[in-house]
N, C-alpha and C positions, 0 to 999 in steps of 0.2 A: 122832638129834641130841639134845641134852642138851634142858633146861628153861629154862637161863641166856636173858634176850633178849641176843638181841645187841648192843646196846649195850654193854651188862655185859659181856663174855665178857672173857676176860683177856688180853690181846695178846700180851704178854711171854712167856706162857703157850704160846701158840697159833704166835707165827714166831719161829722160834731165831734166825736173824738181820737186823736193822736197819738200813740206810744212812741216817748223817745226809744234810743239803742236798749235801753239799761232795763226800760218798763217790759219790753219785749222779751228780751233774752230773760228777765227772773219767771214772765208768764208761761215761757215756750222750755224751760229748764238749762237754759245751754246759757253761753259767753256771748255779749255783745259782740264779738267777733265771728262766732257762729253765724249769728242774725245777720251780720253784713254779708254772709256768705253765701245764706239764705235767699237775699235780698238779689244778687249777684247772681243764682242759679236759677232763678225767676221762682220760687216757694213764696217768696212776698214781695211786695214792692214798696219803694218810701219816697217820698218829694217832700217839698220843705210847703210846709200846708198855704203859707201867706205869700205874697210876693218877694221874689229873691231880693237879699239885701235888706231885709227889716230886721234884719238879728235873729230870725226863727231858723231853728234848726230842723234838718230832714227829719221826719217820723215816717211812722208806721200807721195805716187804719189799723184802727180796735178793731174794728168786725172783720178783721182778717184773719183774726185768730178765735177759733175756739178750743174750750178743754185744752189750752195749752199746746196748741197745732193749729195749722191753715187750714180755713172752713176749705173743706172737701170741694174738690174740682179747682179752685182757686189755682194750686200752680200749674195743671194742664193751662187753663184759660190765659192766665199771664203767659203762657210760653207762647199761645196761639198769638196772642195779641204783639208778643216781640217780634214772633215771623213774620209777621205784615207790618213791623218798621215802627209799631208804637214804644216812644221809651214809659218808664216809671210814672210818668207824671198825667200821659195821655192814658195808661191804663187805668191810673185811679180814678182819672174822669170820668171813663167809659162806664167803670165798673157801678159806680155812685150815678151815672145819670139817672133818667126817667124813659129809657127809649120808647122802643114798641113793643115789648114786652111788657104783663101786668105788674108795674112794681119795678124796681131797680134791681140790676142784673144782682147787685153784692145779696138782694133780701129772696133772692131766687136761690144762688148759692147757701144761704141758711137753713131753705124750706126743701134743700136735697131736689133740687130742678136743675142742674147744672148741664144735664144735655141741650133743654133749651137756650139754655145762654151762650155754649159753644158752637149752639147749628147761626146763631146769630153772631158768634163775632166769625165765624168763617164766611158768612155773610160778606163781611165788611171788604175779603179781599174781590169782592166781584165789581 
């Protein structure tokens, strides 16, 4: 894993692609107000992908959603990653890095490995 803290890391960088409120809520069926709720209950997460104040708005990762729902394991993992004090923007980091795992944690969550992703961020509180 690089040096950068997480917070810093460059999102824009890190997930090719972005759903604003609107793209989310018609994929996932519900109300962009849902999704902020969503978002809020830890089921997803959003940060604004570029650096704050460029005029980019908060999204959402695409591969956070599949078949119109959160790839499986995703909101245990985010909740985990809240109790150990990371907000929104450090989970998308984590999630999109390259750690020690084969692969980034989000392409683990795609291929149904999500127990190793969570014995790893529990990890993180030691």
């Amino acid at each position: 894993m690089n040096d950068v803290p997480l917070a810093d890391q460059d999102l824009s960088a890190l997930v090719e692609e972005w759903l604003d409120w609107d793209q989310a809520a018609e994929l996932i069926g519900v109300t962009p107000a849902k999704v902020r709720t969503m978002v809020r209950d830890h089921q997803l997460a959003a940060a604004v992908p570029g650096q704050p104040g460029q005029g980019v708005k908060q999204g959402i990762p695409a591969l956070f959603l599949v078949d119109g729902e959160p790839v499986k394991g995703l909101p245990g993992l985010l909740t985990l990653l809240h109790d150990q004090g990371f907000d929104d923007r450090e989970c998308i980091a984590w999630i999109f890095l390259d750690a020690d795992l084969p692969g980034r944690p989000i392409d683990a969550l795609h291929e149904n490995r999500g127990a190793e992703v969570k014995r790893r961020a529990q990890a993180l509180g030691f």
